[in-house]
C-alpha positions as CSV (number, residue, x, y, z in Angstrom):
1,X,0.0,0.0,0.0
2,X,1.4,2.8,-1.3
3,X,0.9,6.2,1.3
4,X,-0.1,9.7,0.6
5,X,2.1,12.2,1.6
6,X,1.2,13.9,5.1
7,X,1.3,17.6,5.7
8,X,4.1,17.3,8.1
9,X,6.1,16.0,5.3
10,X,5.5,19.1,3.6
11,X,6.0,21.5,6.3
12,X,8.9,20.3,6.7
13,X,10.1,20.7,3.3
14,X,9.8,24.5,4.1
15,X,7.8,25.3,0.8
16,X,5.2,27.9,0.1
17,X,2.6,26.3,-2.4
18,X,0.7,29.7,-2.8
19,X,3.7,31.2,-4.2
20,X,4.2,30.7,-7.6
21,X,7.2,28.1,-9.7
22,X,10.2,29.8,-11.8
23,X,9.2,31.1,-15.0
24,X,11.0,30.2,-17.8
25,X,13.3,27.5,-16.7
26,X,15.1,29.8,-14.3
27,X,15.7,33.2,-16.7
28,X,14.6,36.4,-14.7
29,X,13.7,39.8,-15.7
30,X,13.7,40.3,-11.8
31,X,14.1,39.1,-8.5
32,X,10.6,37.3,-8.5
33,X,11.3,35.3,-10.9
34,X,13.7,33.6,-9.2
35,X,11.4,32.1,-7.1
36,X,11.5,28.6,-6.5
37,X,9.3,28.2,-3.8
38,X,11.9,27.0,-0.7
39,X,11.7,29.0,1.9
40,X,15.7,28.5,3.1
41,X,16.8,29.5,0.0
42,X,17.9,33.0,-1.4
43,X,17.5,33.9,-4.8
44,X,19.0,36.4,-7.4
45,X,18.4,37.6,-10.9
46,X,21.8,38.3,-11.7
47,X,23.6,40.2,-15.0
48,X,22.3,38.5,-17.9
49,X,19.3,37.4,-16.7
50,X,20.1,34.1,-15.0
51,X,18.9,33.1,-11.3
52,X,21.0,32.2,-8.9
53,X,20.0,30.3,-6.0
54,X,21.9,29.6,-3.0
55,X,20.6,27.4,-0.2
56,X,20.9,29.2,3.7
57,X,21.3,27.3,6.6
58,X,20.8,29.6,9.4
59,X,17.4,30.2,8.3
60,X,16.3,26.2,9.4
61,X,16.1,25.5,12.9
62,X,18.9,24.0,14.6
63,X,19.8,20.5,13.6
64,X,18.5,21.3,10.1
65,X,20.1,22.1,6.7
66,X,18.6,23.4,3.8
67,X,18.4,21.4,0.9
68,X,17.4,22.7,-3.0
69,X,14.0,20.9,-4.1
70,X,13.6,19.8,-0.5
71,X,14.0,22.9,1.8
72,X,14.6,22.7,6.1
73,X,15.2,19.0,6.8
74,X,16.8,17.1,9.7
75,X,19.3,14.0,9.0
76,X,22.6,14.1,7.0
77,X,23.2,16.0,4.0
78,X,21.3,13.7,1.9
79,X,19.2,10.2,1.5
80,X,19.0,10.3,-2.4
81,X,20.2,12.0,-5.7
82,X,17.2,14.0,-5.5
83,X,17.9,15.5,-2.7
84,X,21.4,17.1,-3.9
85,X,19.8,19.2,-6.9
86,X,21.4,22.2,-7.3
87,X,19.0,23.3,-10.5
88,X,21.5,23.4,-13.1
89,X,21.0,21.1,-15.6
90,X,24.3,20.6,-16.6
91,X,26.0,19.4,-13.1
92,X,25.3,15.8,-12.3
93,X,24.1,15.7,-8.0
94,X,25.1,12.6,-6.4
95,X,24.7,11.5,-3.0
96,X,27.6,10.0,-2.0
97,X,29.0,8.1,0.2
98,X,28.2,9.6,4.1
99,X,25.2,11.1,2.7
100,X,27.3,13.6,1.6
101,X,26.0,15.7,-2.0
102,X,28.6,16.1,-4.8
103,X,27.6,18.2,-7.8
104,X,29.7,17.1,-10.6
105,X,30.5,19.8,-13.7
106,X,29.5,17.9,-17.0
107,X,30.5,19.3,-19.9
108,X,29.3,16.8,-21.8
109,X,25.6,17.4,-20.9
110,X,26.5,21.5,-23.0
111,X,26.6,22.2,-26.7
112,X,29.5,21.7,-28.2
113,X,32.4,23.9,-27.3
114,X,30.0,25.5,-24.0
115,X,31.2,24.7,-20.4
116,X,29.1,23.8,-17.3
117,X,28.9,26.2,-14.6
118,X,28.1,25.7,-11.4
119,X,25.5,28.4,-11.7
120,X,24.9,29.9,-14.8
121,X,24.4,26.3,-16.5
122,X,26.1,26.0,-20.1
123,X,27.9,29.2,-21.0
124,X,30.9,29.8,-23.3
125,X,34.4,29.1,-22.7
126,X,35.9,31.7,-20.3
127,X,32.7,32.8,-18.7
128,X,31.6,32.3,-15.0
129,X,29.4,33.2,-12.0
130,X,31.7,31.9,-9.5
131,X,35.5,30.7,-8.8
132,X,34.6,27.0,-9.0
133,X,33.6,27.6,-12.3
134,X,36.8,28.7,-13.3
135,X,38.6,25.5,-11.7
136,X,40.9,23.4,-14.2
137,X,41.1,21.0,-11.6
138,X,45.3,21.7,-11.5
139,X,47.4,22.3,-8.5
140,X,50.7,23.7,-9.7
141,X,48.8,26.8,-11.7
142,X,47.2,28.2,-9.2
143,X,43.8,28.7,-8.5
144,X,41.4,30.7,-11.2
145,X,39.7,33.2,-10.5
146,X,36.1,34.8,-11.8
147,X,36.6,38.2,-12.3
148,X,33.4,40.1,-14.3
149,X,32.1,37.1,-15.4
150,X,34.9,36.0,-16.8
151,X,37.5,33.4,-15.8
152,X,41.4,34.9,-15.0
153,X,44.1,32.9,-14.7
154,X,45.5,31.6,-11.3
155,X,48.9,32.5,-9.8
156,X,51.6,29.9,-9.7
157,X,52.7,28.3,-6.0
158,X,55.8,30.0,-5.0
159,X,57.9,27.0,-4.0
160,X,61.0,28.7,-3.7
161,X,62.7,27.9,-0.6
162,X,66.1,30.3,-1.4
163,X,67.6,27.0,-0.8
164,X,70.6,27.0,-4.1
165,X,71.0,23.4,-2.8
166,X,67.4,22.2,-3.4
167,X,66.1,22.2,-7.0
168,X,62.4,23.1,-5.8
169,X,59.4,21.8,-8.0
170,X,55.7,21.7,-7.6
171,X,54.2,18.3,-7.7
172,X,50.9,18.0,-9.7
173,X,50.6,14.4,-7.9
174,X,50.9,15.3,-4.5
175,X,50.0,18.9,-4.8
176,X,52.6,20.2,-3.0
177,X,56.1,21.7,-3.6
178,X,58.7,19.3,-3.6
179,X,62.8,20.3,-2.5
180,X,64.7,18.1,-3.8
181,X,69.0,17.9,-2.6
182,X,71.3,19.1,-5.2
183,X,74.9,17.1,-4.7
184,X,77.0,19.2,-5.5
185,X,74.4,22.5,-5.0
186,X,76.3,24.6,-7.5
187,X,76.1,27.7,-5.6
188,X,79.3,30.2,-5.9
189,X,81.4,32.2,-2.9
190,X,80.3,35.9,-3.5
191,X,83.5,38.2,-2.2
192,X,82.5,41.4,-0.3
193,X,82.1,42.3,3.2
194,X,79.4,41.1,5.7
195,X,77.5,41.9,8.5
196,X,77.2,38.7,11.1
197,X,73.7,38.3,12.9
198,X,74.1,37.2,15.4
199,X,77.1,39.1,16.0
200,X,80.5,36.5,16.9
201,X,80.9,37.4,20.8
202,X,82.7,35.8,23.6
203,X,84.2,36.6,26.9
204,X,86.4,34.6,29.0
205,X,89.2,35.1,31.6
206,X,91.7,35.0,28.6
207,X,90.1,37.8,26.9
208,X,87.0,39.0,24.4
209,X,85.7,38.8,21.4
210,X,82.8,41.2,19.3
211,X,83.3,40.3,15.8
212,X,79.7,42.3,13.5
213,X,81.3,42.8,10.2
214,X,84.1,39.8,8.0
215,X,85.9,41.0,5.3
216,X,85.4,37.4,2.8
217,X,87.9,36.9,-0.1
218,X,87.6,33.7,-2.3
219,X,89.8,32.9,-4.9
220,X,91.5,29.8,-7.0
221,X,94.0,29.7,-4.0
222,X,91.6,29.5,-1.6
223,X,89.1,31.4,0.6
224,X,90.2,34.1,3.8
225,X,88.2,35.8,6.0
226,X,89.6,39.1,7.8
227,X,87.8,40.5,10.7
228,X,88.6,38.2,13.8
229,X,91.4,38.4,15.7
230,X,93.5,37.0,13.1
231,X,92.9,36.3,9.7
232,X,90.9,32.9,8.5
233,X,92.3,30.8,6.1
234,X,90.9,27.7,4.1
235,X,90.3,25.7,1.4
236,X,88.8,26.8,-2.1
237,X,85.5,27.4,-2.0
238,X,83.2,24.1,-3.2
239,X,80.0,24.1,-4.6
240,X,78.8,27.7,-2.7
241,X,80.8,26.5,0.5
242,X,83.6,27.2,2.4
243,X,85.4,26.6,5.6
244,X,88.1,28.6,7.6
245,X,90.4,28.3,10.2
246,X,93.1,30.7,12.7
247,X,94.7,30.6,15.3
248,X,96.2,33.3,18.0
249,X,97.5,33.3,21.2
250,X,95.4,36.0,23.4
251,X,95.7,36.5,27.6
252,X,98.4,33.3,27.8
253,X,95.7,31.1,25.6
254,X,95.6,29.9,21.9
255,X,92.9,30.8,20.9
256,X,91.3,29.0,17.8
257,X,88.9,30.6,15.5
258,X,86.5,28.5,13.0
259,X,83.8,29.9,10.3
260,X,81.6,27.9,7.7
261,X,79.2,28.7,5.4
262,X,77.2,27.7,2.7
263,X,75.5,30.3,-0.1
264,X,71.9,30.0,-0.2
265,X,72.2,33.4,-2.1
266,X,74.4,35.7,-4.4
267,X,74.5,37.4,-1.5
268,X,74.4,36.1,2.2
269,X,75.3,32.8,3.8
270,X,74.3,30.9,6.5
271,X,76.9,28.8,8.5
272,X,78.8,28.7,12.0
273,X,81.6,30.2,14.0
274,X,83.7,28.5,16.5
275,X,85.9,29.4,19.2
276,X,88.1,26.3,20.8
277,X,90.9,26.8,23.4
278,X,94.6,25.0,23.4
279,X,97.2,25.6,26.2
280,X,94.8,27.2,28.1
281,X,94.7,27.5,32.6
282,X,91.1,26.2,33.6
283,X,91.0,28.9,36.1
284,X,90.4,31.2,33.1
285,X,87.4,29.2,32.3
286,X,87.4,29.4,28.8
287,X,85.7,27.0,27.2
288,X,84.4,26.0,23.5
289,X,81.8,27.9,21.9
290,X,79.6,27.3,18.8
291,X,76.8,29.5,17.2
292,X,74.9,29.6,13.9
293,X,76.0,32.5,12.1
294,X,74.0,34.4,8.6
295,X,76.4,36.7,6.7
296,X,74.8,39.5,4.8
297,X,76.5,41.4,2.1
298,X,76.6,45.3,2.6
């Protein structure tokens, strides 16, 4: 036995029958109509003449969403395809999985050469009501936008990392930028002078030391950095890197001064400084000290 339906059943759909259907198949000279007689949804005659509906849910009560063709209604998103149309023709509504509704461009479902929008229905290549409609579905450039009514293109993820030792690359797969090792980096000593942040400072009962600005030369002989207590010397620079080393006897201790760095940049690098102690009294409590280090070219 097949039932009638009650008139709870359409209260709760949160239609108005004395209210009129959509003229035209949803074209509009005006806001009326637009009207497609549910009572949670808000609708617009946009440029062009098309309506555009969008379905409210603060204006169910609580525990409800509002659903197009159905209206206020407790339960999940959905129980049936039905249930998930967005009126326009051209998307296919699903209830998936969850009763969760998926509304699906189709292009196939336009004329030839037309595109499905997500409101306007079939329109010509370019054209939009919304950013969605714009969507190519790829990751890596950047999302479109509608601008006018028409579709712009997206902006490119910046997956720079200012890394010269990682090639960086945005992955359509994963949809995320990818930094992948260079060995060797390739990166090149840059000779100048640089300010050091943090600044190099020490103090022990051997003496001090407040080293802000190195003086770095690099050439086929090898690399040398003035500016400490004595002069830095090392090996030629490999692949954007260098090391260097000196040594200088200060308050009865040797002291022993260490710098690396690796060139992320034409023009700064980011390495270490150390400061180690031979022949020294432990009453002058000096002891070893090591601190990351970014040289900036003036």
């Amino acid at each position: 036995m097949v039932l009638a339906p009650t008139d709870s059943a359409v209260m709760d759909s949160g239609q108005d029958s004395s209210v009129p259907p959509p003229a035209d198949g949803g074209r509009c000279t005006r806001q009326e109509d637009c009207n497609d007689n549910i009572a949670c949804t808000e609708e617009t005659c946009i440029v062009g003449g098309v309506c555009e509906r969008t379905a409210n849910d603060r204006m169910c009560p609580m525990g409800q969403r509002c659903f197009f063709g159905r209206g206020c209604a407790s339960g999940s998103s959905c129980m049936r395809n039905e249930d998930c149309d967005d009126r326009v023709a051209c998307t296919r509504d699903v209830c998936g999985a969850g009763g969760v509704c998926q509304n699906i461009r189709d292009d196939s479902r336009c004329s030839a050469g037309d595109r499905c929008s997500f409101t306007l229905d079939c329109v010509a290549p370019g054209r939009c009501g919304t950013d969605p409609d714009c969507d190519d579905g790829r990751f890596c450039n950047g999302p479109e936008r509608c601008t006018g009514g028409m579709c712009a293109p997206g902006t490119a993820p910046n997956c720079a990392d200012m890394d010269m030792c990682t090639a960086d690359v945005c992955n359509e797969m994963t949809r995320m930028c990818d930094h992948i090792t260079r060995n060797p980096c390739g990166g090149s000593v840059t000779p100048g002078t640089y300010t050091l942040m943090p600044a190099p400072s020490y103090t022990c009962g051997a003496g001090s030391l407040n080293v802000s600005q190195v003086m770095l030369e690099s050439t086929a002989s090898g690399v040398v950095v003035r500016g400490f207590p004595v002069e830095l010397r090392g090996a030629p620079a490999s692949d954007g890197m260098f090391t260097v080393r000196g040594e200088s006897s200060i308050g009865g201790c040797q002291w022993v001064f260490a710098m690396s760095g690796t060139f992320l940049m034409a023009n700064e690098f980011r390495g270490t400084w150390t400061v180690m102690f031979n022949f020294c009294d432990a009453s002058r409590m000096c002891f070893s000290q090591f601190r990351e280090v970014t040289g900036t070219r003036m």
